[in-house]
ZAMAR-255392 format. One record per residue: residue number from 1; residue in three letters; chain; x, y, z of N, C-alpha, C in turn. Coordinates in Angstrom, 1 decimal. Last residue first. Layout:
! ZAMAR-255392
timi; torfi; lumza; nu; nv; nw; cau; cav; caw; cu; cv; cw
NUM; ala; A; X; Y; Z; X; Y; Z; X; Y; Z
...
END
This chain:
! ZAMAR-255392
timi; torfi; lumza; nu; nv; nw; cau; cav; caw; cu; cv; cw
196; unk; A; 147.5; 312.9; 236.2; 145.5; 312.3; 236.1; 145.3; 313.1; 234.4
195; unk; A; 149.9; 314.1; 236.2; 149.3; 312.9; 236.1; 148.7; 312.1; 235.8
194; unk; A; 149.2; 316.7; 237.3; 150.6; 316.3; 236.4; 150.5; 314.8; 235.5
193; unk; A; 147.4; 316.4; 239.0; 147.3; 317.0; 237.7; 148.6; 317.0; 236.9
192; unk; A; 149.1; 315.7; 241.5; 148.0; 314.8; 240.8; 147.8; 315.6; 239.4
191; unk; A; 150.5; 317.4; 242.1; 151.2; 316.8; 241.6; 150.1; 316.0; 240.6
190; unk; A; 149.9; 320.3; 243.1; 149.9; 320.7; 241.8; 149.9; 319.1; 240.9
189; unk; A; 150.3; 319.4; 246.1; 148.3; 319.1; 245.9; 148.7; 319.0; 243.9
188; unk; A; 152.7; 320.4; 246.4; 152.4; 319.6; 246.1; 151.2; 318.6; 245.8
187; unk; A; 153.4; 323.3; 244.8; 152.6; 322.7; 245.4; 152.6; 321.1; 245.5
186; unk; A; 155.6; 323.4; 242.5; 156.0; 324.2; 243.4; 154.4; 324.0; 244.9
185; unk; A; 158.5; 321.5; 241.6; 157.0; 321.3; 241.6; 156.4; 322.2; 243.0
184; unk; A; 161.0; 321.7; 239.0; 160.2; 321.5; 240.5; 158.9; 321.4; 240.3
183; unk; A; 161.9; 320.1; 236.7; 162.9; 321.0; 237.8; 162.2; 321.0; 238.8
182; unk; A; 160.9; 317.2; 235.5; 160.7; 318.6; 236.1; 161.4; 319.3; 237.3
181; unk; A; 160.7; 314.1; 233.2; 161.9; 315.0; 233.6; 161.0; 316.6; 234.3
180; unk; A; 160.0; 310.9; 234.0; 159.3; 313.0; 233.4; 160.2; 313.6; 234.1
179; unk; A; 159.3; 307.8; 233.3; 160.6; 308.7; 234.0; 159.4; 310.4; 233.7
178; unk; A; 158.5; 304.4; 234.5; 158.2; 305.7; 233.4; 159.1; 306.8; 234.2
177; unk; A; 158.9; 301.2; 235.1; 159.0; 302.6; 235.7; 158.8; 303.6; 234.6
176; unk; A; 159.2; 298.7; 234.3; 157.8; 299.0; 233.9; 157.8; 300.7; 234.6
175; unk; A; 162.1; 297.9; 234.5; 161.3; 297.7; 235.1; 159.8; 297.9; 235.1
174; unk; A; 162.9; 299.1; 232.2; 162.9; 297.9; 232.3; 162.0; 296.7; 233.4
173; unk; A; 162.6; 301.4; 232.9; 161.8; 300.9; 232.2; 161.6; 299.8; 232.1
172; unk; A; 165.2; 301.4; 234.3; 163.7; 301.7; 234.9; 162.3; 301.4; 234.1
171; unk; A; 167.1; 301.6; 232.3; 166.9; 300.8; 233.2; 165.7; 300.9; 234.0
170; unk; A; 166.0; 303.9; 230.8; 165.9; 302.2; 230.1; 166.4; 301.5; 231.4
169; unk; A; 167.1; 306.0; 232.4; 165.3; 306.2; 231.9; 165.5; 304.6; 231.5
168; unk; A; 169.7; 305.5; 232.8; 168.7; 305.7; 234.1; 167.6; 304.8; 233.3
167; unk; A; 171.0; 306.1; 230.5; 170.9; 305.3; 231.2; 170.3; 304.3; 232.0
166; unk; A; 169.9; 308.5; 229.9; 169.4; 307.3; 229.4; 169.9; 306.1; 229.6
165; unk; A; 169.3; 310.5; 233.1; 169.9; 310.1; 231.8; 169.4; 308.5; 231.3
164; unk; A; 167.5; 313.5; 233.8; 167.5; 311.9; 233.8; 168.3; 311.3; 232.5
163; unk; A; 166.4; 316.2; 235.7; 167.8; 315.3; 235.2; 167.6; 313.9; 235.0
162; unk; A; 164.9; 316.1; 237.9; 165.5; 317.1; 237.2; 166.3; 317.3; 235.8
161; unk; A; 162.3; 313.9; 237.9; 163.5; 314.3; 238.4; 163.9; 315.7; 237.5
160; unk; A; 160.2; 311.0; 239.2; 160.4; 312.3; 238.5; 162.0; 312.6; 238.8
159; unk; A; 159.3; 307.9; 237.6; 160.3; 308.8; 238.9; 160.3; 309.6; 238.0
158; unk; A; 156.2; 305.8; 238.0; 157.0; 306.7; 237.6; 157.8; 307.7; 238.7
157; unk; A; 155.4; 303.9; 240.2; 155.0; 303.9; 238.0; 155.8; 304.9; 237.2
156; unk; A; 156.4; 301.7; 242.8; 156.1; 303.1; 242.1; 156.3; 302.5; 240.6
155; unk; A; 156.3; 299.5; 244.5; 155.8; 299.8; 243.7; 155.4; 300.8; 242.9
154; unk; A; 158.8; 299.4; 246.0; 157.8; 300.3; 246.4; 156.7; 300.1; 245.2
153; unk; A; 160.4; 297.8; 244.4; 160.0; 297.6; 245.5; 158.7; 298.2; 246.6
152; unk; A; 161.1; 299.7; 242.6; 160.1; 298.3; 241.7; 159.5; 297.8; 243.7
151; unk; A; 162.8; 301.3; 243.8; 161.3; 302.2; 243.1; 160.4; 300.5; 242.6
150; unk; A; 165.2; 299.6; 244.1; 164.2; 300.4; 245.1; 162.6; 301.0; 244.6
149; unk; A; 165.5; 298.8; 241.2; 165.1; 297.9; 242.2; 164.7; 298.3; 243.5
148; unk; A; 166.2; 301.5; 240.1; 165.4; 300.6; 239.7; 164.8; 299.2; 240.4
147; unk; A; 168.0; 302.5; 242.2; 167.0; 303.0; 241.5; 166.1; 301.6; 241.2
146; unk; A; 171.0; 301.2; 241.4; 170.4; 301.6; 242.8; 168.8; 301.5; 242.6
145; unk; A; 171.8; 301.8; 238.8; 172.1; 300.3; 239.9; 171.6; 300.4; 240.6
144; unk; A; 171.6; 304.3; 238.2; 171.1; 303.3; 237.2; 170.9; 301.6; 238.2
143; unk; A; 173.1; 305.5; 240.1; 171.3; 305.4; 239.7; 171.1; 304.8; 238.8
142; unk; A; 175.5; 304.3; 241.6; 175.3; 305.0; 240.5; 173.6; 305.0; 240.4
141; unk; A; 177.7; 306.0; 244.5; 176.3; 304.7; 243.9; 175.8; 305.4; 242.3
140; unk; A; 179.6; 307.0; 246.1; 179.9; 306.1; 244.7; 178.5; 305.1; 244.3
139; unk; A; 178.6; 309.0; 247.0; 178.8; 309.5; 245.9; 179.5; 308.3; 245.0
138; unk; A; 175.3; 308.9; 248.8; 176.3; 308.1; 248.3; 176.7; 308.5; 247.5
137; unk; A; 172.6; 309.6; 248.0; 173.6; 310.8; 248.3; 175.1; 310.5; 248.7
136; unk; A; 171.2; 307.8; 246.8; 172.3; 308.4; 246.0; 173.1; 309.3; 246.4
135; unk; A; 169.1; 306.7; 248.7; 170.4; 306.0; 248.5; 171.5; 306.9; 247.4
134; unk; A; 167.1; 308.9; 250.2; 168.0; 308.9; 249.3; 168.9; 308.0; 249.1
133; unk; A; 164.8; 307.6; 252.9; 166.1; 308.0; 252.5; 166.9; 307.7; 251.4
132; unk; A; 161.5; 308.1; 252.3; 162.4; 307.2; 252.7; 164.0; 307.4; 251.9
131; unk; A; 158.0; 309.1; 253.2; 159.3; 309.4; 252.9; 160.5; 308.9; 252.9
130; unk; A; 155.1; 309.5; 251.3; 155.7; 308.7; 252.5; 157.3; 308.9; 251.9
129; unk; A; 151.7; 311.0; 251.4; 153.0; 310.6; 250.9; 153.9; 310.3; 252.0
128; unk; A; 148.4; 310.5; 249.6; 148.8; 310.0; 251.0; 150.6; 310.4; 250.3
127; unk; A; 146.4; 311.1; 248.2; 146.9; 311.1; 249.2; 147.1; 310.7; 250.1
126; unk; A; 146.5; 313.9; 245.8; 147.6; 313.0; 246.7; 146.5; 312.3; 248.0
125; unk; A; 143.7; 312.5; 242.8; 144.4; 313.4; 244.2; 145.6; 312.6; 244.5
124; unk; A; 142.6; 310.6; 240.7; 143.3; 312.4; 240.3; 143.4; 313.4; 241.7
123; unk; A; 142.6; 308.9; 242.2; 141.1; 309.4; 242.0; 141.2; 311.0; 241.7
122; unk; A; 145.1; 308.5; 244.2; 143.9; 308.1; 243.9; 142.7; 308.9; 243.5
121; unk; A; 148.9; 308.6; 244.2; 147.4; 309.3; 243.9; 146.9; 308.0; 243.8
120; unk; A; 151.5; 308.9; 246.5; 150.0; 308.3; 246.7; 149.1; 308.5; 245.5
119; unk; A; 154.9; 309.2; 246.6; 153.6; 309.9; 246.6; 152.6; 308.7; 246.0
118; unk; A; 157.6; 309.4; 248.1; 156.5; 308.3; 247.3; 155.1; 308.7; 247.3
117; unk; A; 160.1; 311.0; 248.1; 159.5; 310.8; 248.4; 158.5; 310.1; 247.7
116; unk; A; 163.6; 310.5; 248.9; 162.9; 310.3; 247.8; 161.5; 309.9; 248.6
115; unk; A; 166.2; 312.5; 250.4; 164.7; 312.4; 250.7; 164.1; 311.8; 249.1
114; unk; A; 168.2; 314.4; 249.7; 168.8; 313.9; 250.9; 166.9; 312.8; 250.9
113; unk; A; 169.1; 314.6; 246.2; 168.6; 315.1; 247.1; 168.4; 314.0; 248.1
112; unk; A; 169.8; 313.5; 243.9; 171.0; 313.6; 244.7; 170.1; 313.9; 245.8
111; unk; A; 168.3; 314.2; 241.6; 168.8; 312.7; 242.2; 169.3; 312.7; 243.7
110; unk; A; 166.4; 317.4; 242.2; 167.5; 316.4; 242.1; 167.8; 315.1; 242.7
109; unk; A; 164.1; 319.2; 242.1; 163.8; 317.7; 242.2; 165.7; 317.2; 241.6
108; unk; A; 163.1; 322.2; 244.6; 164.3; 321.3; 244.0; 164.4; 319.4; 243.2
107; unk; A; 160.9; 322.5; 245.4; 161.1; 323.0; 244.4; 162.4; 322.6; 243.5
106; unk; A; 159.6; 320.7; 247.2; 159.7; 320.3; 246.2; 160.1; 320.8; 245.0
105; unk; A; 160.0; 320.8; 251.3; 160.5; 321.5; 249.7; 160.4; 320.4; 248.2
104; unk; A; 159.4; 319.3; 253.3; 158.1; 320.3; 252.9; 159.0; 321.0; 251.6
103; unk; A; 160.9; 317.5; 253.7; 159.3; 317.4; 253.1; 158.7; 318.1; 253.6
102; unk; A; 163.9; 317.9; 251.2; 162.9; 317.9; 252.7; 161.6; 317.9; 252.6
101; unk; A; 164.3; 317.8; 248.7; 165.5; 318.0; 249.8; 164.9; 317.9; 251.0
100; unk; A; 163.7; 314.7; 246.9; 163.6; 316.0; 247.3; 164.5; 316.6; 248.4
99; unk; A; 162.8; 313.0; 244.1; 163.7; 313.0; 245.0; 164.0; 314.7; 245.3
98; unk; A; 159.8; 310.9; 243.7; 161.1; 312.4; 243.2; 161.9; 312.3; 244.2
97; unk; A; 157.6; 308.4; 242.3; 158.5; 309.3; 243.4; 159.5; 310.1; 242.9
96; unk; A; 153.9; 307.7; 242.6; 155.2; 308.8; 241.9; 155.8; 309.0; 242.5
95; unk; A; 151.3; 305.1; 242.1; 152.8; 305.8; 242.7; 153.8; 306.4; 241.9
94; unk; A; 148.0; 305.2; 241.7; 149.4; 304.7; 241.5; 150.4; 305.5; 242.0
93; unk; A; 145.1; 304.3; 240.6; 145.5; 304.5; 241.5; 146.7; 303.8; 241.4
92; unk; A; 143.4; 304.0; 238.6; 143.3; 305.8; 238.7; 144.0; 305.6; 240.4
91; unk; A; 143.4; 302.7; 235.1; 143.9; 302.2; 236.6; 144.0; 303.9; 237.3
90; unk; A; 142.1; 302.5; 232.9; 141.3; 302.6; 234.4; 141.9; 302.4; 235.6
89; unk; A; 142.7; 303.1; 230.1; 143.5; 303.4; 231.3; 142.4; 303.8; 232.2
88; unk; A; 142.3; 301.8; 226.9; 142.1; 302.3; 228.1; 142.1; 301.9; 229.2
87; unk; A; 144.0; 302.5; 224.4; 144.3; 301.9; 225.7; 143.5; 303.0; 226.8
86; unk; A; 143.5; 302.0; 220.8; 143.3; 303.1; 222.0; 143.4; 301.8; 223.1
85; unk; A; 144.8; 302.3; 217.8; 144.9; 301.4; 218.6; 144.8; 302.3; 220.5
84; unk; A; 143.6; 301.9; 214.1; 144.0; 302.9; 215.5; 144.0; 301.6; 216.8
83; unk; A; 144.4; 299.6; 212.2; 143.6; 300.1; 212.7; 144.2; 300.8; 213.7
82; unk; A; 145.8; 298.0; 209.7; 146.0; 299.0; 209.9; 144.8; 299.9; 211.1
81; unk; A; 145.9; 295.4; 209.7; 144.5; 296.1; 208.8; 145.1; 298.0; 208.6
80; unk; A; 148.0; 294.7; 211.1; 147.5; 294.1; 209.4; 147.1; 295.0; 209.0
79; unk; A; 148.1; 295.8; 213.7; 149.0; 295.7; 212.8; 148.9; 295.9; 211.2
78; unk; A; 144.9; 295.0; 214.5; 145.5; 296.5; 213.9; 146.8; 297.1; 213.1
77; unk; A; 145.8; 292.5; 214.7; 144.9; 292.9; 213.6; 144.9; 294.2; 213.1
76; unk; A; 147.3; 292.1; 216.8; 147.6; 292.0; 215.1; 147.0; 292.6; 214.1
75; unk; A; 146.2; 293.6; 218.9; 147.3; 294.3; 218.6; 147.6; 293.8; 217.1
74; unk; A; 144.0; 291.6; 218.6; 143.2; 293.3; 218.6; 144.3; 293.5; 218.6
73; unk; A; 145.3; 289.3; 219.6; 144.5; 289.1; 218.6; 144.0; 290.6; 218.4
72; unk; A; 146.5; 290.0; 222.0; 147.3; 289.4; 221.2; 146.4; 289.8; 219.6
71; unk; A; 144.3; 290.2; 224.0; 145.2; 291.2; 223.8; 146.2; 291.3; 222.2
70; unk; A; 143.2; 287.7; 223.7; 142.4; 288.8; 222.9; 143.0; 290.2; 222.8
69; unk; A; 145.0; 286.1; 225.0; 144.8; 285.7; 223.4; 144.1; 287.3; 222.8
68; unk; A; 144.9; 287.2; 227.2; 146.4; 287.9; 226.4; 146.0; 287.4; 225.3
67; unk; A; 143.1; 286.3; 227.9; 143.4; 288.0; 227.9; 143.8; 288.2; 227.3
66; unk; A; 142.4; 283.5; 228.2; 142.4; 284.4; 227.5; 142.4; 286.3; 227.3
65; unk; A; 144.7; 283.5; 229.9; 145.0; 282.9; 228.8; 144.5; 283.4; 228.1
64; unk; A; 143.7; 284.5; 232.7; 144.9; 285.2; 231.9; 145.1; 284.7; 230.4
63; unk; A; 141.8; 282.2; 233.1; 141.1; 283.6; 232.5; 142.3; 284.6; 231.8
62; unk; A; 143.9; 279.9; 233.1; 142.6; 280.1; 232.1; 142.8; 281.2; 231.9
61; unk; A; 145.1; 281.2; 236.2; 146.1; 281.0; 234.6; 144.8; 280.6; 233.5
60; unk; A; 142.7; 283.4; 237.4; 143.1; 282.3; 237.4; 144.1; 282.4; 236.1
59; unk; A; 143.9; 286.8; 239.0; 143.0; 286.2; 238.5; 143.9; 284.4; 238.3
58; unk; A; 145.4; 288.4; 240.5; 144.8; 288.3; 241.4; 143.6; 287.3; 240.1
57; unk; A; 147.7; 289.5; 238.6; 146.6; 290.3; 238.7; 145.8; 289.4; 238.9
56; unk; A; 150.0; 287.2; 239.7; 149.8; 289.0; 240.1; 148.5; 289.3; 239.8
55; unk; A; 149.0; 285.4; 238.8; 149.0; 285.4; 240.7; 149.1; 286.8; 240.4
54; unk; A; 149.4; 285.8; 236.2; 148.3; 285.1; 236.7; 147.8; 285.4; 238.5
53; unk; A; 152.3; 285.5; 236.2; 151.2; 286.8; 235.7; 150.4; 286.8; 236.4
52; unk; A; 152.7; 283.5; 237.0; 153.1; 283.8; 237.4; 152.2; 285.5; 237.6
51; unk; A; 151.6; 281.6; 235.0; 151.2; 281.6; 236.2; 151.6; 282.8; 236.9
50; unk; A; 152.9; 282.6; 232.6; 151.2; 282.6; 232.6; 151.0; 282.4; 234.1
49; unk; A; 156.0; 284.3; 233.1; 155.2; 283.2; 232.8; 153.6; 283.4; 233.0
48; unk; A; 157.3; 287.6; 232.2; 156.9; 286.6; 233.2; 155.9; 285.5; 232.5
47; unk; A; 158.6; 289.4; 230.3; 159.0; 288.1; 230.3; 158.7; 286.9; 231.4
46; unk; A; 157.5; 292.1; 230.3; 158.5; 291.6; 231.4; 158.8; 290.2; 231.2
45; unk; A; 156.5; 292.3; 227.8; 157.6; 293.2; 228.0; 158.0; 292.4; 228.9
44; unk; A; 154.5; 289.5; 227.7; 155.8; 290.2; 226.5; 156.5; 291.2; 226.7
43; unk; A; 153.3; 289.4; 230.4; 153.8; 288.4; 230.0; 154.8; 289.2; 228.3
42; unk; A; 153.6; 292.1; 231.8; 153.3; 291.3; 232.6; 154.4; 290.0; 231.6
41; unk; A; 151.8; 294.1; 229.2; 153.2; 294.1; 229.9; 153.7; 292.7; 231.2
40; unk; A; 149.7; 292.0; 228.4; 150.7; 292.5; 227.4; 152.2; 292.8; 228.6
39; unk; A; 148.3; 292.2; 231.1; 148.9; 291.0; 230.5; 149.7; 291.1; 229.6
38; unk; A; 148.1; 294.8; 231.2; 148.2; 294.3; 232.1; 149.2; 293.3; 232.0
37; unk; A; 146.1; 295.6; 229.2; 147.5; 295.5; 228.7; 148.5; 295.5; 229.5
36; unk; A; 144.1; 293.7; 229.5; 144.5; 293.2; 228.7; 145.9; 294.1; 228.4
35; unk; A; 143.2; 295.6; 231.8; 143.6; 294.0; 232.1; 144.3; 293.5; 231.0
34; unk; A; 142.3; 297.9; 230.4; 143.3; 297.7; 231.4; 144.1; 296.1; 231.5
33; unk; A; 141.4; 296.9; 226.9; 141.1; 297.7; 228.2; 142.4; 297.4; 229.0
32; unk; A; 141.9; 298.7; 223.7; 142.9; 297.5; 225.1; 142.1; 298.3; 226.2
31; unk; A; 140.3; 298.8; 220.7; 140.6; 299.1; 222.5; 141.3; 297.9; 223.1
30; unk; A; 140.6; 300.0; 217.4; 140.8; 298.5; 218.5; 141.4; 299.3; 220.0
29; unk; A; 139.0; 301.2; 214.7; 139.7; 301.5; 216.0; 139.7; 300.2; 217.1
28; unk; A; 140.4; 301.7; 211.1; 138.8; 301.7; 212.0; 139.9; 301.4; 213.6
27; unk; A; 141.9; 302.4; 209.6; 140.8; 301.7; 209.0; 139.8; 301.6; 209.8
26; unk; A; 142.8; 306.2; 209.6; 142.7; 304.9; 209.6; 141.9; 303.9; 209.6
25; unk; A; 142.9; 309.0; 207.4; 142.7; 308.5; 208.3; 143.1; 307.0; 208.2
24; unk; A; 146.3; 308.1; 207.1; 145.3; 308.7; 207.8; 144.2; 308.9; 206.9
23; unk; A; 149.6; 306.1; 207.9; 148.1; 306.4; 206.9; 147.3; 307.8; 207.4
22; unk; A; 150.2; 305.4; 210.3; 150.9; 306.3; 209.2; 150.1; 307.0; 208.5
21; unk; A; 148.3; 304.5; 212.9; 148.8; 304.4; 211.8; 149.6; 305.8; 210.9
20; unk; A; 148.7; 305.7; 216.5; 148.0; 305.9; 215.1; 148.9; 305.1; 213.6
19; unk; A; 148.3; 304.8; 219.4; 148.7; 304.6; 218.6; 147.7; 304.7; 217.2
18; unk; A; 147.5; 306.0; 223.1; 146.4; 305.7; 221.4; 148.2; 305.9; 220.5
17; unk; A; 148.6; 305.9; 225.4; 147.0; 305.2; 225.2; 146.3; 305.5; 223.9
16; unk; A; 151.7; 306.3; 227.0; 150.8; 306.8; 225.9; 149.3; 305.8; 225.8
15; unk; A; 151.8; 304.9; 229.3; 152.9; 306.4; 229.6; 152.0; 306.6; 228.6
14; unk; A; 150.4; 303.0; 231.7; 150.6; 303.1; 230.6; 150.9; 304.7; 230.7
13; unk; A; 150.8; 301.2; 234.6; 150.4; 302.9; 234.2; 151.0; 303.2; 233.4
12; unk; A; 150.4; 298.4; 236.3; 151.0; 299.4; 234.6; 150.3; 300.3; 234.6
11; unk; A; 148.8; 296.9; 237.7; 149.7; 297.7; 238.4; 150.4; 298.6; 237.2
10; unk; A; 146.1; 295.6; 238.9; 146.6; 296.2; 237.8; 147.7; 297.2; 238.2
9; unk; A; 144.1; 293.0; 239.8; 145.4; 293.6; 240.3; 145.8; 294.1; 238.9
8; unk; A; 140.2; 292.6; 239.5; 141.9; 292.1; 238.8; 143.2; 293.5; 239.8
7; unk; A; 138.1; 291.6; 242.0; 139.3; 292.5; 241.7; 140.4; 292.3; 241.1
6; unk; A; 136.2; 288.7; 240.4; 136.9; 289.1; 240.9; 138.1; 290.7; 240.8
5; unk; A; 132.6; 289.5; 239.8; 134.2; 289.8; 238.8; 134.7; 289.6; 240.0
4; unk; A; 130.6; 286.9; 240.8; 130.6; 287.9; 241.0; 132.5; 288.2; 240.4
3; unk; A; 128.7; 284.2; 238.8; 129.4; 284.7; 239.9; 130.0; 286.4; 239.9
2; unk; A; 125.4; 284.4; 237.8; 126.6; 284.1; 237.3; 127.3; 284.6; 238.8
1; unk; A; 122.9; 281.8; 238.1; 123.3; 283.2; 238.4; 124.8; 283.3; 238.3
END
């Protein structure tokens, strides 16, 4: 009797999920499920080791080994052959924060604002959100230095904002952060559909 999946830990919330060749049509179609682009970001964007990986998505260094071989092996091939390349995204639980003037105003989303809130979705809803004080309203902190290591701490996937320079947006990426630039957001129930 075989044993039972352990819960892999998935924390990337891919920004796009289908790459097309130039060509068209294309030769045929290669899926990344979740785990495998888990390990893609994990071990070749973040530059973390097989163990290390390994402890984060809650599985053994083996089973990670082969992930990333079959992650590895469906991104060449589509390389070569030229094949579509779809990501699918089952992770349906993750963190957005903005930076707001009070919690109950979202119509304003500036850096600057006195409140960066951390919003909750699960299951294309809010909910849950939690509020924790602006470090930018400092007028010598810059967001590129600040940011990125607050939002990686909270585990947040993406910052919204009003305003985002490229600065900002590549240092946070760096971190696996995604950016969306929106003036406001005039419900906040409106946010999960921004999203999901």
């Amino acid at each position: 009797m075989g044993r039972n999946k352990i819960q892999r830990a998935c924390s990337f919330k891919p920004n796009f999920t289908k790459f097309l060749p130039c060509s068209n049509p294309s030769n045929g179609t290669m899926e990344l499920n979740s785990d495998e682009m888990e390990a893609i970001f994990l071990i070749d964007y973040q530059g973390e080791y097989q163990e290390s990986a390994a402890n984060k998505m809650n599985i053994s260094r083996p089973t990670l080994s082969r992930i990333i071989k079959s992650a590895r092996k469906k991104i060449a091939t589509s390389l070569i052959l030229g094949y579509e390349i779809n990501i699918i995204d089952n992770k349906d639980k993750f963190i957005i924060a903005l930076s707001v003037k009070n919690k109950n105003n979202f119509l304003n989303l500036s850096n600057t604002n006195d409140l960066i809130a951390l919003v909750y979705l699960a299951n294309k809803k809010v909910i849950e959100i939690n509020y924790i004080d602006n470090p930018l309203t400092q007028k010598d902190k810059k967001p590129s230095q600040i940011l990125p290591s607050l939002l990686k701490e909270h585990n947040v996937h993406y910052w919204v904002s009003n305003k985002i320079g490229e600065g900002l947006k590549n240092s946070l990426l760096t971190k696996g952060i995604f950016t969306k630039e929106l003036k406001s957001i005039k419900y906040k129930k409106d946010i999960a559909n921004l999203f999901c």
